[in-house]
Each structure stands twice: as C-alpha cells, then as structure tokens.
N, C-alpha and C positions, 0 to 999 in steps of 0.2 A: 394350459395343462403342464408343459414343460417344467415353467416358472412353478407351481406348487408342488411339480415333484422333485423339483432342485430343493426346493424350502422344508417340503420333509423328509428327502435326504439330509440334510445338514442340520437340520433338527435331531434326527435322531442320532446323528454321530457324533453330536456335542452331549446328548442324551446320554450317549453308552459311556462316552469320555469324561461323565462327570461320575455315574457308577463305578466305573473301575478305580476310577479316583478315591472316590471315599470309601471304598472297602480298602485299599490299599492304604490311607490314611487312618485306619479303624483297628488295625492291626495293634494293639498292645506291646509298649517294649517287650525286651527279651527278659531283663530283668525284672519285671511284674510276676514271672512264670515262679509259683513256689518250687521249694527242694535244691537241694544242692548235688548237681550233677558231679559221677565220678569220675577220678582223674582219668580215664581214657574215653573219656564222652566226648565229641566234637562240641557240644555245648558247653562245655567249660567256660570259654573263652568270647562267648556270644558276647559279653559286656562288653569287649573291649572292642576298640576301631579295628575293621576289617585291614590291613595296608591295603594300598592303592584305590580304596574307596574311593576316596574325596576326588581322584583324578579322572576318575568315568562321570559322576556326579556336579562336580565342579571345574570350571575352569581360571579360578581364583589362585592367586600363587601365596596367598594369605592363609597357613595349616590352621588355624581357628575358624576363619571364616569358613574355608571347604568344609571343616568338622559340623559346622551349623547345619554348611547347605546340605551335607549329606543326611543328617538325622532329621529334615525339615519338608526329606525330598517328598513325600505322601501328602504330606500338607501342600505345600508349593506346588506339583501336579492339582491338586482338588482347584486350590484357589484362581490357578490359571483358566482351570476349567472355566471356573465361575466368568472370569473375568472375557473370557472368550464369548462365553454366553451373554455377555451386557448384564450380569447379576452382580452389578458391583458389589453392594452391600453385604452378600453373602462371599464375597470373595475378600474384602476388609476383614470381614468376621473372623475368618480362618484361624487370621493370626495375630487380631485384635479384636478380640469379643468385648461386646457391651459389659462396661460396667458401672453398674446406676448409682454405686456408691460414690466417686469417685470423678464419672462423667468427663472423662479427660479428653475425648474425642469428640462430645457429642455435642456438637451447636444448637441445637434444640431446648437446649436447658434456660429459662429463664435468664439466666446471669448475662449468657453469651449473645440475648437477643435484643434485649432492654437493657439501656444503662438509667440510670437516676442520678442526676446529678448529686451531688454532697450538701449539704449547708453550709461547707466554707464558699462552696463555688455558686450560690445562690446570689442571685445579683448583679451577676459580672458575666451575663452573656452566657452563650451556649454551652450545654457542655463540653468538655476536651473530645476533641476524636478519638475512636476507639480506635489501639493498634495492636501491636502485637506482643506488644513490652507494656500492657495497661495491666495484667495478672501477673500475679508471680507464676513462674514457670515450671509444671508440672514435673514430677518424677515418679516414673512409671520405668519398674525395675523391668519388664517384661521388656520392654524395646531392647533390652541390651543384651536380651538367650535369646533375640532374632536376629539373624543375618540380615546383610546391607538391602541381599537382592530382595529377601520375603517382605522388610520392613517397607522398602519401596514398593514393590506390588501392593501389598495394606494400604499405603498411604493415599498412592495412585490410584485405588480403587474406588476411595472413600473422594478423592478431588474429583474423580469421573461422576460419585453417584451423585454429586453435588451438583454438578453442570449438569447431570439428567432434570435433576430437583426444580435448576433454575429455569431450562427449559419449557418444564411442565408447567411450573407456575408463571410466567409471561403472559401476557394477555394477546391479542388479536393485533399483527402486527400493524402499528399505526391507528389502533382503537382507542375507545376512547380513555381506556384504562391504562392503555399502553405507554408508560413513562420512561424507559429502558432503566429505570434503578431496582428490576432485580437482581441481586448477588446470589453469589456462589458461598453458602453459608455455610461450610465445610474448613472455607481458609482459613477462620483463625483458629482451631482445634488445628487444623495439621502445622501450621505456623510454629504455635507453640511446641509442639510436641519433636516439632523437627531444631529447634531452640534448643530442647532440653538433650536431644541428642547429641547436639555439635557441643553444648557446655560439658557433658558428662565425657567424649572422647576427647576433646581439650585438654579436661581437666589430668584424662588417663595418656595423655603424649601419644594418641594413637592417628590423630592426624593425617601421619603420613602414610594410613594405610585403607582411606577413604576409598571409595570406588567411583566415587562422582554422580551416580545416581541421583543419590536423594539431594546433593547442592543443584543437580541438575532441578528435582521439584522443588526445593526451596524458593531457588529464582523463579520458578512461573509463579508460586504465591509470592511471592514480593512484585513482581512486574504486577501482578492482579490488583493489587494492594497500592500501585502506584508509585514506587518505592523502586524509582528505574534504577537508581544509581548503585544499590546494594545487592539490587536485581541483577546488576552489569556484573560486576565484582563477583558472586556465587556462579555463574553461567560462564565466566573467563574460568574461573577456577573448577567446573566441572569439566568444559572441554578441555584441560591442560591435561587433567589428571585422565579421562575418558575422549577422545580425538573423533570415536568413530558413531559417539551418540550426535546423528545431523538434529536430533531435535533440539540439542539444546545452540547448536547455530544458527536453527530459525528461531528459536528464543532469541538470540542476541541480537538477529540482524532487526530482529520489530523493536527492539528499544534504542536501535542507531537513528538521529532523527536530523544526522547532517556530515555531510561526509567529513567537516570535521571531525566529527565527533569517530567514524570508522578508521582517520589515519591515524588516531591517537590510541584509538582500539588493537588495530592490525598489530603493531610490535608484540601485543600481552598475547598471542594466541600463536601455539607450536605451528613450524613449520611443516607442513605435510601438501597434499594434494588436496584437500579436503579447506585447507585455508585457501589455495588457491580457487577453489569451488565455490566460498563462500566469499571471497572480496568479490567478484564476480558478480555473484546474486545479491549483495548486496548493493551494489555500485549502481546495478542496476533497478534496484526498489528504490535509490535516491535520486536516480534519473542523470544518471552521470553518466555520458557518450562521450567519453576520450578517446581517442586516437591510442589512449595507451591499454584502455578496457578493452578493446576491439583486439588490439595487439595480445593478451593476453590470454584472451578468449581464441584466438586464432591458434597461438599454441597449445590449448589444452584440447582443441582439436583435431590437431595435430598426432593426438595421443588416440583420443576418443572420437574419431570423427564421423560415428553415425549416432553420436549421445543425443539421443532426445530431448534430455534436460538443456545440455550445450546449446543445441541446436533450438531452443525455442525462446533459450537467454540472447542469442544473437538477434532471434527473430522481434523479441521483445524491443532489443536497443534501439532496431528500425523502427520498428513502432512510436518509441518515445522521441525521434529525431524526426517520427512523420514524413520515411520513406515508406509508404504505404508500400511500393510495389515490390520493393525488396522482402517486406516483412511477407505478404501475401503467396513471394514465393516460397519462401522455406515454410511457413504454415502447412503453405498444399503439398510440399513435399515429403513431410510429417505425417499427413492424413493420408497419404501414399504408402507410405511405409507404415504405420501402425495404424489402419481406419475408427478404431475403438476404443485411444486415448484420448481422453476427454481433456487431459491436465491443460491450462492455461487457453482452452479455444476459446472463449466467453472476451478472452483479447484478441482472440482472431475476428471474432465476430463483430465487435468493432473497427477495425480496419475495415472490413468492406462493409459495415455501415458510411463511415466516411469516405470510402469509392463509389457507395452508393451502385453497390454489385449485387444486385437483389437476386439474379439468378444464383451465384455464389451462396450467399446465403440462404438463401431456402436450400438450396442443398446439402449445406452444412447441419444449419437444425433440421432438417428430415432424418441427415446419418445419426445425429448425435441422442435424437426421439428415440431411433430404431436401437440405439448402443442401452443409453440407459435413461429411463423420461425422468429418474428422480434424482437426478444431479442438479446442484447448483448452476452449475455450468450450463448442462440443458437448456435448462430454464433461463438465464439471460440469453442465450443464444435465440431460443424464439420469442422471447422479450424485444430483440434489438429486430427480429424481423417485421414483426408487428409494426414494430417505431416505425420501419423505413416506408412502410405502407400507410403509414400516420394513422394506424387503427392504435390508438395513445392509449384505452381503455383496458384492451387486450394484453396489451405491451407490461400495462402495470399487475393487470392480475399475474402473470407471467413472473415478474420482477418478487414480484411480494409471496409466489408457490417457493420463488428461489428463497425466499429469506426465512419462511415457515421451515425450508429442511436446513438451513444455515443460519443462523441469526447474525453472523458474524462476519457474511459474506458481502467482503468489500463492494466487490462489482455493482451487486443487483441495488444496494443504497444509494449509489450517486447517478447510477442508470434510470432508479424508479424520479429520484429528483429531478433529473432530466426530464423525463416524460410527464410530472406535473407541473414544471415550469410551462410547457407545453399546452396542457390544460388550465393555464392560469388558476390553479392552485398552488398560491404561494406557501403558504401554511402548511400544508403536506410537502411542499419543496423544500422549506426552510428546514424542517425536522426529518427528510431524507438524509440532506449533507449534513447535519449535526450529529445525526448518527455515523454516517459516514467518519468524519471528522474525528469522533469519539472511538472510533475501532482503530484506524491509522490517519494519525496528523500527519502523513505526508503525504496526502491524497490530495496533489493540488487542483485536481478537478472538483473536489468536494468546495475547498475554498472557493477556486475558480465561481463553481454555481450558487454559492450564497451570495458572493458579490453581485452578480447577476440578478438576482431573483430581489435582493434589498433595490439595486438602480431599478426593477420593474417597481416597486415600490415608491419610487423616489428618497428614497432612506441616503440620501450621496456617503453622509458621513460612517453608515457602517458597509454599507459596499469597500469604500478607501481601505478600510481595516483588513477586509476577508480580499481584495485586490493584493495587497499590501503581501500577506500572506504566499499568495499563490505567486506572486514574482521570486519573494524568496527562495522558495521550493522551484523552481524554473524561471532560474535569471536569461535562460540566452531562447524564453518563448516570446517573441515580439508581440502577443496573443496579450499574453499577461500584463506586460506593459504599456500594450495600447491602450485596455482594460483602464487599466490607473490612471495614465494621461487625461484620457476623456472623463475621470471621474474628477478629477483635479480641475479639468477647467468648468464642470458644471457647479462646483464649490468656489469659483472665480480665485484659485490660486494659480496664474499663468506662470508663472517661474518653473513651479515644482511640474504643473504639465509641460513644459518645452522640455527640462532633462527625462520625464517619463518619457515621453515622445522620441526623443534621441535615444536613448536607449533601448528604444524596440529597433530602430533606425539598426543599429548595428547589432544587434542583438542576433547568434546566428552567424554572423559574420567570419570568417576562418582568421582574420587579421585586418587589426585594426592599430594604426600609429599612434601609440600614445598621447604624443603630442599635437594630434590632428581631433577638430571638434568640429560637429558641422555647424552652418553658419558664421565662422570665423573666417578671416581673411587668405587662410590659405585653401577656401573650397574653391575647387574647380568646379563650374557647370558640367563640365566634359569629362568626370571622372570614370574610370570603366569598371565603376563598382553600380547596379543597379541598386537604385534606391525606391522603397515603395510611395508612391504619389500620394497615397490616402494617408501618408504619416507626416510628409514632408509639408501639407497644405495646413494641417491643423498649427506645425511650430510657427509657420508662416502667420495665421491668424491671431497665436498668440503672441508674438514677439508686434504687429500690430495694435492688440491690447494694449501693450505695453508702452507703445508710441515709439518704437524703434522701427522706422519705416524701412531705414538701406538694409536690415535685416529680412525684414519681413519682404523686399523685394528682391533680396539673393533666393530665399527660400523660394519665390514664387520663380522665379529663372529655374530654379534646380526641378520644378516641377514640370515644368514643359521641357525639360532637358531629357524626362523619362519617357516622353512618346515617341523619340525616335531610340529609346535604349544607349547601353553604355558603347563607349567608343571602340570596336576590336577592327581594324581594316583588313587585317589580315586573319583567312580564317585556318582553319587545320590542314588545309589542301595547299597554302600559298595564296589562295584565291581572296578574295573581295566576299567577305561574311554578311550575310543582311544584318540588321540591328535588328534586335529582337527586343523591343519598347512595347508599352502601352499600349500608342496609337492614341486617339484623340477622346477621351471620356470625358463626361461630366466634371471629374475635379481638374482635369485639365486644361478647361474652358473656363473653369471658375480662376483659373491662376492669368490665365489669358486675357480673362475681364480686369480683371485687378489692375496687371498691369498695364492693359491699354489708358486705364484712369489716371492711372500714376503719371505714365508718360505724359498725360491730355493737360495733367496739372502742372508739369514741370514744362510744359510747351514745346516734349517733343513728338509734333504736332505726326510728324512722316513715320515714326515708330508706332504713333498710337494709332494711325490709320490703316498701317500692315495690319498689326494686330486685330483691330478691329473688323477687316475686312476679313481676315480666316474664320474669327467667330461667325459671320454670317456664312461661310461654307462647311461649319461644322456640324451644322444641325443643333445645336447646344449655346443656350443664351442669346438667342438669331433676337428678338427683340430687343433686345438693350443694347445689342450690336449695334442696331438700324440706327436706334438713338441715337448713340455717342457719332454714328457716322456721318449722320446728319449734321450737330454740334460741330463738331469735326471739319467740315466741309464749309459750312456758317464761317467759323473762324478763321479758315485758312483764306477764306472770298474776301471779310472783311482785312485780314492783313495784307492781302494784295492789293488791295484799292488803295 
C-alpha cells in the first residue's frame, strides 16, 4: 500500500508538472498580440530582451546562447517534464518535431534500415558497412534557433527512446531468438545530425564557444558505433571544455582497455580533483593495485574520508589483490553507515561467496530484498546465495531477473556462466562470457571462464587463446598462468608451459631479481621466498619431458623444500619462528618418489633408502615405497656379499 501511494504520488506530480509546462509553453509571443501600443504603455517594449533575464534563466556566459535559453525556457521545462516522465519521444518532439518530408531523424525510414548494395559493388563480397559518413550530411536550419542545452535534451531523448525501443524488442534472455544483435536505431539519425552541427559551427569559428554537451553525446554514439578512437578524442574534448560532467568520465574510462592506454590519456585531461577521481576508478576497472594507487587513494581520503565512492574504490582494490578480509571490512563498514546503498554490493557478495560466509550473505541479500528487490544488484546478490547453497537452478533464474532489468549488467553475465559451467551446460556458458566479454573486454573472469568451459570441452587450442587473454588482463594472478601452463602442456608444448608455470611462480611476488630464474644455478633450495609446490612439480615434470633430468631434480628438491617452509630463524620476538611449510601432501611424496628413483639409478643407494623409507611413513605412495625398499635392500645385500 505504501509503495502505490508513493507511485501515485509521483505520478501525479509529474502529471501537474507536465500541465503547468505546457500551458506555460502555450503562451504566444508578445509580438503575435496585434496593435501598436502607445508610447507610455509598459508594453511597448515587450519585444525586446528583458536586461538580466538571461542571468536568472541561464547560467551560460555565451549572451546568444542565454538569449536562446531564455525565449526556449517554456519549451525546455515541458520537454524536461517529458523526459523526467520516461516520454522520451514526446520530449525529442518539443524541439524537434517529426518531419516526414525530410526524415532527418527518423531511422525508421527505409533508406536507414536496408541498404542494397549498388551494381558496381555486385560481385565483390558484401556490402560496405554502413557508418556515419555513408549519406551526405543533413542541414537542418532549426538546430542552429536551438540552444546547446534544448538541442541536447532533443537529442538525448531521442538516444534514450531508442535504448527503450531496443530493449523492448530483445527477446527472452538467452532464448532461442535471443542473438544480442539488436541496435539502438536512433544512432545514425543523431550521428549525422550531430556532424552537421559541428560542420556548420566549424564552419561559423564558433568552436570556442561549445559547451561540451553534445561532444559529450557524440562520443557515446561513436563508442556505440565502435569507433573507440574518435570516441576517445570527442569525450577528452568534452570533459576539457565541461570538468564537471562525471558521465562523460565513465564514458572514457570503458574505452581505456590498458593502463597503457590511460597513461597516454591522463596528460590530455585538466587538472582538477575530479581527474584525481577518475585515475583512480579507472586504475581500478584495469585492476592496477599499486602501491602508488593505494597511496593516492589514501590521500584523497585524507580530504574525503567518510566518501562512500572512496571507500568502496579501496574496498574494491582489496578485492582484486584477493584480501578478502580487508575488502569484507570496509564493505560492512559501509553497510553500517549507509544500510540502503546498494551501489557496488553484488562485489561484495562475492567476497563472501569466496569466504564461503553463508551466514554473511543471507544477511546481505535479505537487507538488500528488503532495500529494493528490483535492482540488479539485488538480484546477483541472491544469485550468489543460492550458488553457495549449490541450488545452481535458482542461482540462474536469479542471474537472468538481473539481466531482464539490465541487459548490460556486467556481474550477473559472467556469474550466470559460472553457474552453467556448474550445470555442465556449456553452451549457455560459452554465450554467458561472450556476452560478457562483448559489454567489457576487460572482464578477465569472462575470458578466464571461456578458457574453462572450452578445457571442459577439450577444445585445448581455444581455451590457450581465452587463457592467453585473461593473463594479459592480470599478469601478476598466478591463477591465470597456471591456467595457460597446464593448457600448454596438454597441447605437448613443454617450453612454453615451464615459462607459464614460472611466471605464476612469481607472479604476486613484491620483488623479484632480474637476473635470478628458477631452476638456474643460482636457486637455493633454502630460499626464504615460499614457493607453491603444485607449480614447482609440473616445471619439474616438464623440464623431465624435456630430458633435462639435473633440472628436473633441482625442481623436485625445491619441492620438498616447501614442507618445512622458507628459512626465517629468527622470528618478530628475537625468538626461534616455526616454519610455516606445506607439510607432507600428495605432490610432495610425488617429488619424494621421483627422487628416491633417481638416487636408486645413480647408485645413491643410502639417499634413496631415507627417502624411501619417509614415503612409507607418509601415508602417500606407501606401496611403491615398499617396492623400491625392498629393490633397495636386494641390492645393497648383493653389493655386500
């Protein structure tokens, strides 16, 4: 009951707000009024600019532009209305009404929907792509008696009604209809139209008196359009000229796709607080955890230090360096201080799926059901509860309500392929991350899970590729390059898996000597760097491939080197520190086996007999133990006789 009398309260006040609008828009110039007032009528002078109008009306330091935006102001309240009400179309209209002669807007028309190729191009393959520059470019005298702001509103309206259009026509997500190639059929009408604007104030040297707006929509139709690089270039030059529009900085920061590419960016963008804001969230959409990002991020909390946003960019970096417990505290500190912000929990909610904090979680999505059930976020949030409960069916209906109110929501696409891989449906997994992959290429979990799902396949050689991938995107996840390694040696390229395999080896690592490799002559066994056992046995097995046996027997040393851990004698206290190793597992009795044969082959007969005899108190390979021990004892009787 609440909830419908909130919905026709705010119904009806966008109701009265669109009435007062258009009567106030309905009003006829002053100059329509026949007769010619006498000279002491205060209507005399109704023709001319009121002084100081434009400065209650506008906050433009452009006196043509204010002059617009003041005679424009009846219309621009109505349109806003509209636009507030989700009536795009009637709010386009306001100030660019249909015209069917002409059709300069309207993508509906034949021309703009079908192309037919030519009879020169008959023959020679498909036809050209359509772009933006395939019509000559419209002139349409009206755009230029509209101000920057009303022409943008118009424009924006007509790009929104268009994303409603593409919406509505989509099919059942993941159906069988469902191909993700509907478009937003709006963008080449506003493309062009936005062309003919910038050629016409070009042409007039007015340039310098742009307001960054509409370069601000130009760029999202060119990023739409694929067209990252022109897209970069219009988005630098709207936030130069406008600082304080953040949208067109999450425009730029989705077409940054390597932090190369952001340090060649950063010098082209004003200095303000707001770049500081967005090296930041960007640094972090590229999954860059510097010591210097951290450092910078500490200062601007310095400034801001209860910033929600701040504070959940920090909480984020944890995440992606996979300090769960760090990240899980500033989360719940957040949910302490504001319980009802939804923004970025759907990555909370994975941390404690990966702590595997089930009470946590249900409590999370119960507050987040109770805040709002029809957020994206919601929805992966009891998406990822369901997972932890392996109810995998639930999970996806869950995954796929998120994707019905978002299409475009990262999370629930590589969560829902999660949870098909899980259901051994690969098919539905492969075309979760594809989508995925298709909204943000930097999603290396998307990659990550196609690699995946192709090895459940046995597909090795496109697994390598989508592995390939997701190391790029996350050089220092040992995850990603273990990944490769083992795809590499099931394709029998041992080379190229021993440097995978090292490189997860240090991968991670806070410092590593340039000049030091492992397996080279200057590895210590006794190094007080721990190294992971399950990484160190496979280079072991492959540099064996290979028939480098003192390789492959340093490696197998370095393996049993990690069940007592690395060398610290002294601990924080002065005192005698335990080693904090392994302990005796399964690939460590495999490194154990190995070399007791080794030794048994080269006749050191008292080496391979220790070793031997630990394996039968390990619990691990105790039969082939007995064997060699036996062998073992045969030989040493006959070399004593």
């Amino acid at each position: 009951m609440v909830s419908q009398a909130f919905l026709t309260l705010t119904l009806g006040l966008n109701d009265g707000l669109c009435r007062l609008a258009e009567l106030a828009s309905s009003l006829p110039p002053l100059s329509d009024f026949p007769g010619d007032p006498d000279a002491d009528s205060p209507m005399r002078d109704a023709g001319q600019p009121i002084p100081g109008l434009h400065s209650v009306f506008s906050t433009s330091e452009d006196a043509e532009e204010s002059r617009l935006e003041a005679q424009e102001l009846g219309k621009y309240l109505l349109a806003k209305s509209y636009f507030d009400c989700r009536e795009y179309d009637r709010c386009s209209a306001v100030f660019l009404p249909p015209n069917p002669a002409s059709n300069v807007l309207s993508s509906s028309s034949p021309e703009s929907q079908t192309q037919t190729p030519t009879k020169a191009a008959k023959g020679k393959g498909k036809a050209p792509a359509r772009s933006l520059e395939s019509k000559p470019r419209p002139r349409n005298d009206n755009l230029h008696q509209l101000s920057q702001k009303s022409l943008f509103l118009a424009l924006y309206a007509k790009y929104m009604a268009g994303e409603k259009r593409k919406d509505e026509d989509s099919e059942m997500i993941l159906g069988p209809m469902d191909n993700g190639a509907v478009v937003n059929k709006e963008l080449v009408g506003i493309g062009r139209t936005l062309e003919a604007w910038f050629d016409e104030r070009r042409a007039q040297r007015k340039e310098d008196r742009n307001q960054g707006w509409l370069e601000y929509l130009y760029g999202i139709v060119l990023a739409k359009g694929h067209s990252d690089t022109v897209a970069k270039q219009c988005l630098i030059k709207a936030i130069n000229i406008n600082p304080w529009n953040w949208g067109a900085w999450l425009e730029l920061k989705d077409l940054l796709n390597s932090l190369e590419t952001l340090r060649a960016t950063y010098p082209l963008l004003p200095h303000n607080i707001l770049t500081l804001l967005f090296n930041i969230d960007a640094s972090q959409s590229l999954y860059n955890t510097t010591p210097e990002i951290h450092s910078s991020l500490a200062e601007l909390l310095r400034i801001f230090p209860t910033s929600p946003f701040l504070l959940t960019q920090r909480a984020l970096l944890h995440y992606h360096t996979k300090s769960y417990d760090e990240a899980d505290t500033i989360f719940s500190a957040l949910i302490h201080t504001d319980p009802h912000r939804l923004d970025s929990l759907d990555h909370y909610s994975n941390v404690l799926y990966v702590m595997a904090a089930r009470p946590k979680l249900a409590f999370l999505a119960q507050l987040a059901t109770a805040t709002d059930k029809f957020r994206p976020e919601t929805c992966c949030i009891v998406g990822n509860y369901y997972s932890l409960k392996s109810e995998h069916e639930k999970a996806v209906m869950y995954f796929r309500r998120a994707l019905t109110l978002d299409r475009n929501f990262l999370s629930a696409w590589t969560l829902m392929g999660h949870e098909y891989v899980e259901m051994k449906n690969t098919h539905a997994a492969i075309e979760s991350y594809r989508r995925a992959v298709d909204i943000n290429r930097k999603d290396y979990r998307a990659w990550y899970g196609l690699g995946q799902t192709y090895e459940v396949l046995e597909m090795h050689h496109y697994a390598l590729f989508y592995f390939q991938r997701a190391a790029a995107l996350r050089p220092y996840d040992k995850q990603m390059w273990q990944a490769l390694g083992a795809c590499y040696e099931k394709i029998d390229r041992p080379v190229q898996a021993i440097k995978a395999y090292k490189r997860a080896l240090t991968a991670g690592m806070a410092y590593i000597e340039p000049s030091s490799s492992f397996g080279s002559t200057n590895t210590d066994p006794g190094t007080n760097v721990f190294l992971d056992p399950e990484l160190l046995l496979p280079v072991a097995l492959m540099y064996e491939r290979l028939g480098e046996v003192e390789e492959t027997a340093r490696y197998m040393e370095l393996v049993l080197a990690q069940e007592e851990g690395p060398a610290d004698p002294m601990g924080p206290e002065g005192e005698d520190e335990e080693a904090q190793g392994t302990g005796v597992t399964l690939t460590t009795s495999r490194a154990r086996l190995w070399l007791a044969r080794w030794a048994h082959g080269k006749g050191e007969l008292s080496r391979a007999m220790e070793l031997a005899n630990e394996l039968c108190e390990d619990g691990y390979e105790v039969e082939e133990a007995k064997a060699l021990v036996r062998d073992l004892r045969a030989r040493m009787e006959a070399e004593a006789k």
